[in-house]
C-alpha positions in Angstrom: -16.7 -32.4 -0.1 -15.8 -32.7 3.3 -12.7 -35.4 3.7 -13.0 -38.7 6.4 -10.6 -37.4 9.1 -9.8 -41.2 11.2 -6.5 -41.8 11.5 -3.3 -42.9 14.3 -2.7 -40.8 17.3 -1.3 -37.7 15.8 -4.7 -37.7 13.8 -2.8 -38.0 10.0 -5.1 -39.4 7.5 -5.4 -43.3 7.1 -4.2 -45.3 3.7 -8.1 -46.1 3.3 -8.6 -42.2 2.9 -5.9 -41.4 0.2 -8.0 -41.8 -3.0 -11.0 -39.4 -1.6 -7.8 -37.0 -0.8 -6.7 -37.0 -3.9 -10.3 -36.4 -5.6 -10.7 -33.6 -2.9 -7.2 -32.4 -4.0 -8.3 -32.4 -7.9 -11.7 -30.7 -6.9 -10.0 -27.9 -5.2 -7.1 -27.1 -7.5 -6.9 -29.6 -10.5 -8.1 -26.9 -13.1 -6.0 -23.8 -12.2 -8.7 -21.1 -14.0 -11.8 -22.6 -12.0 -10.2 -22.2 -9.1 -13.1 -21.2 -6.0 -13.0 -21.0 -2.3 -15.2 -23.6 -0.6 -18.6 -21.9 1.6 -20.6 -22.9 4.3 -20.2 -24.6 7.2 -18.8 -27.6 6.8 -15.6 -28.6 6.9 -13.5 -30.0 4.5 -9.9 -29.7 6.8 -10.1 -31.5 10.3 -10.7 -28.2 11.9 -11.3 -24.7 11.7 -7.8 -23.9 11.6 -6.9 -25.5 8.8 -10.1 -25.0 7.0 -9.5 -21.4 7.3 -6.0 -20.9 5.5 -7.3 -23.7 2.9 -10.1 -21.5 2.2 -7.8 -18.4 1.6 -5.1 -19.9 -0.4 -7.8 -21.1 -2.9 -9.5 -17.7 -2.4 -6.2 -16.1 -3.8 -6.4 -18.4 -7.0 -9.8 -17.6 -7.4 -10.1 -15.6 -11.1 -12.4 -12.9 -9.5 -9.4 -12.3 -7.0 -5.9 -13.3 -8.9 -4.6 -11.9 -11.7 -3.2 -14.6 -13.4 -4.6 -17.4 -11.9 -3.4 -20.2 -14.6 0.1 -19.2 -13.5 -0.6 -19.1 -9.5 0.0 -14.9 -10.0 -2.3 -13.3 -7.4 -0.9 -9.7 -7.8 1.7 -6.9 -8.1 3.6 -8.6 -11.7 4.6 -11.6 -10.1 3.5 -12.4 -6.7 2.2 -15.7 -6.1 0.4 -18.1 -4.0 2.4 -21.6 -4.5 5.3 -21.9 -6.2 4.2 -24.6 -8.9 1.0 -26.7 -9.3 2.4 -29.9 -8.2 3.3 -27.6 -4.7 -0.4 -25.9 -5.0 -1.7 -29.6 -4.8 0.7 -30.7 -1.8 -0.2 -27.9 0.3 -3.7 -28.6 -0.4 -3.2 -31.6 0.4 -1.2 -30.9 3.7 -4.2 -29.0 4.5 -6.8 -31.4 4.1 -5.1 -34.2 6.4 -3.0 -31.9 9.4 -4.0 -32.6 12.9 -4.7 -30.1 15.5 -1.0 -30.2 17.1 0.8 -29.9 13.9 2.2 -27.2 12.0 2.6 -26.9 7.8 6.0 -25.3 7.5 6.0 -23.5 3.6 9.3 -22.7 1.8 8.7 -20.4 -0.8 5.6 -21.6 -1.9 6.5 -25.3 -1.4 5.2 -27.5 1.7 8.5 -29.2 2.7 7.6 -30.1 6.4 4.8 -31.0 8.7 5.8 -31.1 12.5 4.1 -32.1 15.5 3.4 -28.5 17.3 1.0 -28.0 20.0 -2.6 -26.9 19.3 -1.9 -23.4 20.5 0.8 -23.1 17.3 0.0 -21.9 14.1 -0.4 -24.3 11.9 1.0 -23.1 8.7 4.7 -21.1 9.0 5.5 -19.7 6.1 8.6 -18.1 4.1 9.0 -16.6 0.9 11.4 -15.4 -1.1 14.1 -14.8 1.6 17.6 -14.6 0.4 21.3 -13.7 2.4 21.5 -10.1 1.9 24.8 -10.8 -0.3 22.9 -12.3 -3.1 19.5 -10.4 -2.1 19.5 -9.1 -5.9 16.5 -9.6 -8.6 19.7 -11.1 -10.5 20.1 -13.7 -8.3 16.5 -14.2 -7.2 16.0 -15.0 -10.9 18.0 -17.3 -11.7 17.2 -19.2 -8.2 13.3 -19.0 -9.3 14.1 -20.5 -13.2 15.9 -23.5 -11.5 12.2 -23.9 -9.6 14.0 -23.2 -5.7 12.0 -20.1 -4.8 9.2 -17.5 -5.9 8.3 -14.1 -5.2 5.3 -14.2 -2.9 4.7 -10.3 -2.5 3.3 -9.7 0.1 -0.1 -11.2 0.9 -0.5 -12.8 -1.9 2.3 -15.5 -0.5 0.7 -15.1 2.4 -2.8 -16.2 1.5 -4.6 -13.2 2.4 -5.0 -11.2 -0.6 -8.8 -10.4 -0.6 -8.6 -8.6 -4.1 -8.3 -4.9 -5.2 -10.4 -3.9 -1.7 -7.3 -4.9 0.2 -5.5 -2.0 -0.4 -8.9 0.4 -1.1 -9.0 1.4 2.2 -5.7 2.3 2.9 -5.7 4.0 -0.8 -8.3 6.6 0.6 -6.8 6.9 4.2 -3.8 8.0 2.5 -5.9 10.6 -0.5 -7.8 11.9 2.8 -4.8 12.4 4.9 -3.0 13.9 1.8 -6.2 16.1 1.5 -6.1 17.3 5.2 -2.2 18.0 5.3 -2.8 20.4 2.1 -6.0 21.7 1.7 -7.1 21.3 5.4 -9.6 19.3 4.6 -10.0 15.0 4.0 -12.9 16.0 1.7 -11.4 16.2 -2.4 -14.6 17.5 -3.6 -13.3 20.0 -6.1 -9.9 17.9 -6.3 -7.9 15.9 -9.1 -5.2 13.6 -9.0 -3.0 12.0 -11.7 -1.6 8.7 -11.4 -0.7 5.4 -13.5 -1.3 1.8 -12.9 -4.8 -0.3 -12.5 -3.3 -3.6 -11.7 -4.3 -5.8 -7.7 -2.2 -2.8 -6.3 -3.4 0.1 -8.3 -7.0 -0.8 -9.6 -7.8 0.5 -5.7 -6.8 4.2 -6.7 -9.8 5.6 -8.7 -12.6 4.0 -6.5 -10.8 5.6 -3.4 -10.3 8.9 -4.6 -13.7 9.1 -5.5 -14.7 7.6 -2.3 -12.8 10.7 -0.8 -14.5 13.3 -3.4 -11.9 13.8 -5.7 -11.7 13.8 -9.7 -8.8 11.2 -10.9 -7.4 10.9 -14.4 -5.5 6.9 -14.3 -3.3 6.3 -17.2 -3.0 2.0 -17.6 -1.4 0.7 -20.4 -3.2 -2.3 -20.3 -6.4 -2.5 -21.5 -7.9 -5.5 -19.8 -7.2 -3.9 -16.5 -9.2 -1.2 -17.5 -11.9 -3.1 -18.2 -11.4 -5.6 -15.0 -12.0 -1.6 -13.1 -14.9 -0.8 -14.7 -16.4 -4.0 -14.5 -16.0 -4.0 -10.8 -17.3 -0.4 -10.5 -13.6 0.5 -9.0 -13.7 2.7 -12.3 -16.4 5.2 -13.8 -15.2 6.0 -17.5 -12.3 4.8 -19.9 -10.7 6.7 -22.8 -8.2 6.4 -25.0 -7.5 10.4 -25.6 -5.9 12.5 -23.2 -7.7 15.7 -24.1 -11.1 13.6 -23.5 -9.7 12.4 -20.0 -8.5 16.2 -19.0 -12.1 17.7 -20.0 -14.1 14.6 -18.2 -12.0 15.2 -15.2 -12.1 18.9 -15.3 -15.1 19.1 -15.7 -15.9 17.0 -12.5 -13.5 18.9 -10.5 -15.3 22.2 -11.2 -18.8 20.6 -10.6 -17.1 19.6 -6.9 -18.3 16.0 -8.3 -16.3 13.1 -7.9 -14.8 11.5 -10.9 -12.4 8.6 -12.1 -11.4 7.9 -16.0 -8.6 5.5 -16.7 -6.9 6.6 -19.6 -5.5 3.6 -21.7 -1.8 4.9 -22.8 1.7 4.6 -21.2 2.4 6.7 -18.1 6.4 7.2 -18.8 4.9 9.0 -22.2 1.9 10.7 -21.0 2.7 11.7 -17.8 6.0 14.2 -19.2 3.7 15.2 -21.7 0.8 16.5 -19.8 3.3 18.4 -17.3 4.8 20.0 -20.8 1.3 20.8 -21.8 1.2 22.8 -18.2 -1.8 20.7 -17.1 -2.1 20.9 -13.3 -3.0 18.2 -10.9 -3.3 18.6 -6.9 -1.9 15.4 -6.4 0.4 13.4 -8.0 1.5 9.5 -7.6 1.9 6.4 -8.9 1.2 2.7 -8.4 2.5 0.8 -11.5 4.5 -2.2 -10.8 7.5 -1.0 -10.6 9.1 -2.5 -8.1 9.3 -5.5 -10.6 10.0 -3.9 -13.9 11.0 -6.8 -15.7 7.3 -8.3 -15.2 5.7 -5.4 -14.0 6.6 -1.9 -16.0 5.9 -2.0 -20.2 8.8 -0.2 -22.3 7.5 3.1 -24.3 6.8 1.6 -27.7 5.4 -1.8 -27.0 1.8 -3.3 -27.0 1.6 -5.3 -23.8 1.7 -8.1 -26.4 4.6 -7.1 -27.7 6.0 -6.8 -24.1 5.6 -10.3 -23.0 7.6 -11.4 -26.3 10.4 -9.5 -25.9 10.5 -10.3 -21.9 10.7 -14.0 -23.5 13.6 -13.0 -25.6 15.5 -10.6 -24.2 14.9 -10.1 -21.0 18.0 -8.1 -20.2 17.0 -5.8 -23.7 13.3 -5.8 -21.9 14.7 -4.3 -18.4 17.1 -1.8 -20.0 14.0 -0.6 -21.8 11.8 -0.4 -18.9 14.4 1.7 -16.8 14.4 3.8 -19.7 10.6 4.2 -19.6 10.7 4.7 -15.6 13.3 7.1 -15.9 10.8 9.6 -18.4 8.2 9.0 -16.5 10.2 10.1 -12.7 11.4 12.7 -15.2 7.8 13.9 -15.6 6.9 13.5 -12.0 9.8 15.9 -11.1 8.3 18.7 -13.6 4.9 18.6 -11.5 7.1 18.7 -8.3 8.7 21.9 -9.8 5.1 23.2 -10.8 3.7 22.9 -6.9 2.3 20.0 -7.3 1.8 17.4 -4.3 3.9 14.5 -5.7 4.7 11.4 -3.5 5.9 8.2 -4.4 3.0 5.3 -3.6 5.9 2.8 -2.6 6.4 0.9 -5.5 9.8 1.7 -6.1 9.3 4.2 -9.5 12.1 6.4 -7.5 14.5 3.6 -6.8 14.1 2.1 -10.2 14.7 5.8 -11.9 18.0 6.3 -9.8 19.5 3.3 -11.4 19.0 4.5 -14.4 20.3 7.9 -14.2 17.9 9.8 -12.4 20.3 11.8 -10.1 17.2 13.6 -8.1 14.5 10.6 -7.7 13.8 11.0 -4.4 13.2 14.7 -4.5 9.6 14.3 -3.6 8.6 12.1 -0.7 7.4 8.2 -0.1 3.7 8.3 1.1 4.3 7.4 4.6 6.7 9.7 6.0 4.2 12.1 4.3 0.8 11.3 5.2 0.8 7.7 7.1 3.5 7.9 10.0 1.7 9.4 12.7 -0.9 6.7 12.2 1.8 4.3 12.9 2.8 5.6 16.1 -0.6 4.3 17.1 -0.4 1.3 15.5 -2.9 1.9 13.2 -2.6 0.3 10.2 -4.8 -2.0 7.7 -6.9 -4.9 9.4 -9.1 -6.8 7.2 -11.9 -9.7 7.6 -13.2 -12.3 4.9 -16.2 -14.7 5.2 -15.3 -18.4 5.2 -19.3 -18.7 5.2 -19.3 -17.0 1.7 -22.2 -15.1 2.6 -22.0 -11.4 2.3 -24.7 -10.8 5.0 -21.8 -12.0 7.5 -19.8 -8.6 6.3 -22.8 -6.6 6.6 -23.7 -7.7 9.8 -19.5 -7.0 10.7 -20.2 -3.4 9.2 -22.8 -2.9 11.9 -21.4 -3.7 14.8 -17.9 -1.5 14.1 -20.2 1.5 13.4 -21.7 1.2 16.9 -18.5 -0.1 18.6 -16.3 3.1 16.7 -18.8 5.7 16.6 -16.3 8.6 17.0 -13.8 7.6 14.3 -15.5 10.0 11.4 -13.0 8.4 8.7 -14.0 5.0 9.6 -18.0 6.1 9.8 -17.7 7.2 6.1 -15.8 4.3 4.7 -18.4 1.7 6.1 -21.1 3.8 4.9 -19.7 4.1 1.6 -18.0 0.5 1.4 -21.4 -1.8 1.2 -22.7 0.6 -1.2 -19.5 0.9 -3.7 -17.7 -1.8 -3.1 -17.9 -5.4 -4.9 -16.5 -8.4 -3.2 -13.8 -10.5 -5.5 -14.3 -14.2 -4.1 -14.7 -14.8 -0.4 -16.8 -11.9 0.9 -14.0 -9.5 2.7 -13.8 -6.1 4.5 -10.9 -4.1 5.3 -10.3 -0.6 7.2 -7.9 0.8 9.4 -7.6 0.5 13.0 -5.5 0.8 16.1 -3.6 -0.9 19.1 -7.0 -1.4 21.3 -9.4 -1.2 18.8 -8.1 -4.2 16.5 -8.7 -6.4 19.7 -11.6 -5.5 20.3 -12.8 -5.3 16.8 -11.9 -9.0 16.8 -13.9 -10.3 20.3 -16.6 -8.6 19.2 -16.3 -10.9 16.0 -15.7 -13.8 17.5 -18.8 -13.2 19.7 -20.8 -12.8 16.5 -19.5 -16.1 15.3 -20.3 -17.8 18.6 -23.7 -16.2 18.7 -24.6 -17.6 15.4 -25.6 -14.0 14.0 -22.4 -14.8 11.3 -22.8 -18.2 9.8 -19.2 -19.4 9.7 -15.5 -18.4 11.5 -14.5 -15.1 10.4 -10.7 -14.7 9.2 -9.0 -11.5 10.8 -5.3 -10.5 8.8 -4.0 -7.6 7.6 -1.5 -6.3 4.6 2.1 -6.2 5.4 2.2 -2.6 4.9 1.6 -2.2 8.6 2.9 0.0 11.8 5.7 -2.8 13.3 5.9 -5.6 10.6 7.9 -4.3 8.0 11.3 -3.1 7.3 11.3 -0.9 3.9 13.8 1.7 3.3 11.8 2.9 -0.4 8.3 3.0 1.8 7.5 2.2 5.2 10.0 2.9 6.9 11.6 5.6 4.6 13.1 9.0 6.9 12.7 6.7 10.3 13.6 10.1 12.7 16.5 7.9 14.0 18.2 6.8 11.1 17.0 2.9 11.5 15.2 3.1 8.0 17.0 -0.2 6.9 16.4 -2.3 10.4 15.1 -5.6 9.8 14.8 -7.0 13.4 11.6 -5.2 13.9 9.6 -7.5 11.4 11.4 -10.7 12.2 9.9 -9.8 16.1 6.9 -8.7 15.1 6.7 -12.7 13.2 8.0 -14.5 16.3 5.7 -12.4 18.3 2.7 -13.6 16.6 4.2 -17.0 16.5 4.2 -16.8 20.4 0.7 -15.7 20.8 -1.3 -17.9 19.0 -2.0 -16.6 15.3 -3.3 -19.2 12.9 -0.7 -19.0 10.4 2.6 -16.2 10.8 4.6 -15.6 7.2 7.9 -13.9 6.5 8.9 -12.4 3.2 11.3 -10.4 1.7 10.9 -7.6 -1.6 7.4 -7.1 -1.4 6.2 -3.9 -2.5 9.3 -3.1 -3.6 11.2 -5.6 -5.0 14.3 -8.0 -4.1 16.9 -6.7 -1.5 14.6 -3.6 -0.9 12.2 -5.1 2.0 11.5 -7.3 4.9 8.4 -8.3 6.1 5.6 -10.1 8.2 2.0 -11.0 7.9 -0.1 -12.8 10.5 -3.7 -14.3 10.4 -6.1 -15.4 13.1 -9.2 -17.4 13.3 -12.6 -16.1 14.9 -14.5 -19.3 15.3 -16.4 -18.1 18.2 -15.0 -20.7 20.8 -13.6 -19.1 23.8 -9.9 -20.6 23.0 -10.5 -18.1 19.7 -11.5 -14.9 22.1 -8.0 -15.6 24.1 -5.9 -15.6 21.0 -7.5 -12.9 19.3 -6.9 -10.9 22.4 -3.3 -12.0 22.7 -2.6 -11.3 18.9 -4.2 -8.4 18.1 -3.1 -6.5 20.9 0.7 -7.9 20.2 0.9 -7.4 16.5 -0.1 -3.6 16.1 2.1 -3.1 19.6 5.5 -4.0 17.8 4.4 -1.4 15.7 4.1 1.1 18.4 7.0 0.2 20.1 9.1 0.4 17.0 8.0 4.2 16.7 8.8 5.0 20.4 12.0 3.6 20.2 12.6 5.9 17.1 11.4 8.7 19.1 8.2 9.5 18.2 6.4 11.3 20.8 2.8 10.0 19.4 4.1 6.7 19.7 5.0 7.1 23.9 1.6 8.3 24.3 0.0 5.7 22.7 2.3 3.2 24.7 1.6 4.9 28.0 -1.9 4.8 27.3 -1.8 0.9 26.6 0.1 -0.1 28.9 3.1 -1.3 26.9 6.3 -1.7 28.6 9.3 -0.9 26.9 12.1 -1.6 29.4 14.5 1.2 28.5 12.4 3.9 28.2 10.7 3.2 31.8 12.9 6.6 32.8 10.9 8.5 30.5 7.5 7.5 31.7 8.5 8.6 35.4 
């Protein structure tokens, strides 16, 4: 399918090539539930680094990948990749025919610019969702998205580098394991159980991760298709619609020290209260329904999920008083396990913020997951990296998995995930891998890529990105950046830096959007990707970016005052001009 690519001196297609654009265009995207990724090596962009965020934005619309693919909604209730199809089409289209000094600038999901750049720029800029901070309401943000001038891109699914459930898999288990070694001493769950709600993009991750970590997990979804999506994907091992059946499966596992994961079809803000009534005791409990939406994203007690999407198409104010309603039993229950001894913590999805509006005095009673478990791990910049195939071919992961086991040997958490990852884990579109690494090692994670590319031993460039929920790209009050030691929770220059920053060195394309994770007016964030094509311009950038991007991160947590964080800098090499006193 590959498009001619002749044209004038800024490279833009000729008029003699706009008919086979607009079959490539129809091909790509014309039938929004067939939707697939292009493979292989050849080229259907003018270059590598416009191939590459082609590939991923159709990757994201894939219906192995999105949730709702027929309305552009990759993930998380409403998150999506273009704004309209007529946009989907004209940013393919942008795509197909951009030169190598030009740059696609995205506003919300619409193309509405193409500059001449340099070939060190990215070529696609991206913002979504961004509002003044008067008007940064989902009231507002509503009414601007029905009269067609925005959308809600999420986080990477706006940002075209969602790679499916497994994006957040990793992280999932970092954060079980590190919840496991806090309490129990110990990252190993074996003998474990964990209650939590929610099997959507975000949440599906939560039963193959805790099993992954050795636990037993009981996951109460009120939809039953996600369900079956989970088990289908083997991200789930048994489903039920009977809550004693559910406590004696996972009981039973717990005592056996055998790990364990039944999704319970039912609705959390019912059963939740009524299994911590019943006195039934979990080690852990969380949450990762989509509350940080609830008009699209939380189902009132009472209603089918049928019945849901009519009265959202109805009533939608009746709809969100409901669903506060619904939030507000099931914090309510949440609070009981706190007061049992349970190890509750909010998964950042905004169930606490959601339950104070309606009433719920003492929400945020029990803690966000990163001030908990994940913060030191930022002080290091250590934080979710991820890698997809633009080959297609899974060997090229596998062959990825390899080398990081030898280049990381020491890392024990890392050894087990990419031991256990090939074996559990199914790819959703483009073959992808994700784990968590540090300042240093994401850099040279991604040369030692790129020298994989170049050496032909991985068929086709390799895209490098990460998830938003990162060490210096996000400003989130409700999550990452929740209990900041000085105060500077609500900061938002940090990811606005950390987006210029990536601009500055090179990355492929550099996005900033705002309520992802959490919703409208609660976040501010970044996400950056960056091409390994094996070429030696590609080992330059990859150097520059990956060592910039997790270093905002770093220096973000020193200037907070985080003694891990001014290790880690020392140790780097990062200079952060006012603290050059201290390093004396």
């Amino acid at each position: 399918m590959a498009v001619p690519s002749t044209g004038g001196p800024r490279g833009r297609v000729a008029l003699s090539t706009v008919d086979s654009i607009e079959r490539a265009v129809e091909a790509l995207c014309g039938d929004l539930s067939s939707i697939k990724a292009p493979r292989g090596s050849e080229l259907n962009a003018r270059s590598w680094a416009t191939e590459a965020p082609l590939r991923m934005l159709l990757n994201n619309l894939d219906a192995e990948v999105a949730e709702r693919p027929e309305e552009l909604v990759v993930y998380g209730g409403s998150g999506k990749a273009a704004r309209n199809p007529e946009a989907l089409r004209a940013i393919v289209r942008s795509l197909l025919t951009l030169g190598e000094d030009e740059t696609l600038l995205v506003q919300s999901g619409k193309p509405v610019g193409v500059f001449r750049t340099h070939p060190g720029a990215p070529r696609v800029l991206i913002a979504n969702s961004l509002l003044v901070p008067r008007w940064a309401t989902w009231e507002e943000f509503r009414r601007l998205e029905a009269e067609g001038l925005t959308m809600f891109g999420q986080m990477t699914a706006g940002s075209w580098i969602y790679i499916g459930t497994q994006g957040i898999l990793q992280g999932t288990y970092q954060t079980f394991a590190a919840a496991g070694q806090v309490h129990f001493g110990s990252a190993d769950l074996a003998g474990r159980t964990i209650l939590t709600a929610g099997l959507g993009g975000m949440g599906g991750a939560q039963p193959l991760a805790a099993t992954l970590a050795g636990a037993a997990i009981l996951c109460v979804e009120v939809d039953p298709t996600r369900i079956r999506r989970r088990l289908e994907t083997g991200y789930l091992d048994r489903e039920t619609d009977s809550a004693d059946e559910a406590l004696r499966l996972v009981r039973k596992a717990a005592a056996e020290g055998s790990a364990l994961s039944v999704g319970l079809l039912g609705n959390a803000a019912e059963i939740v209260p009524e299994l911590a009534r019943r006195g039934e005791c979990f080690d852990l409990v969380t949450d990762q329904t989509a509350a940080h939406d609830p008009l699209t994203g939380y189902v009132p007690v009472g209603l089918s999920v049928e019945e849901a999407s009519a009265l959202r198409e109805s009533d939608p104010g009746e709809y969100l008083r409901r669903a506060r309603e619904s939030i507000a039993l099931h914090v309510e229950g949440l609070l009981e396990y706190v007061r049992a001894g349970s190890y509750v913590f909010d998964y950042g999805n905004n169930l606490r913020g959601e339950a104070r509006e309606a009433g719920v005095e003492d929400a945020f009673t029990y803690p966000g997951f990163v001030p908990a478990y994940i913060r030191p791990l930022f002080c290091r910049g250590i934080g979710p990296f991820r890698w997809a195939a633009l080959s297609g071919e899974a060997d090229d992961i596998f062959v990825i998995d390899e080398m990081l086991k030898g280049l990381f040997p020491d890392d024990e958490l890392l050894q087990r995930w990419l031991q256990l990852a090939p074996q559990r884990v199914q790819f959703q579109g483009l073959p992808a891998r994700i784990c968590w690494l540090g300042l240093g090692a994401r850099a040279e994670a991604g040369l030692a890529i790129n020298e994989l590319v170049r050496s032909g031993r991985v068929k086709a460039p390799i895209v490098i990105g990460r998830d938003h929920l990162d060490s210096g790209s996000v400003a989130s009050p409700y999550r990452e950046t929740e209990a900041m030691r000085d105060g500077s929770d609500a900061i938002a220059d940090w990811p606005i830096l950390n987006a210029l920053l990536n601009v500055a060195t090179g990355a492929t394309w550099v996005s900033v959007h705002h309520g992802g994770g959490v919703g409208i007016g609660n976040s501010i964030h970044a996400g950056m990707v960056v091409v390994a094509d094996g070429t030696d311009d590609a080992a330059e950038r990859l150097e520059r970016v990956l060592t910039a991007d997790p270093g905002t991160g770093v220096l973000r947590h020193l200037d907070a005052g985080y003694e891990e964080a001014v290790e880690t800098a020392r140790r780097y090499g990062l200079e952060a001009p006012m603290s050059r006193s201290d390093e004396a």
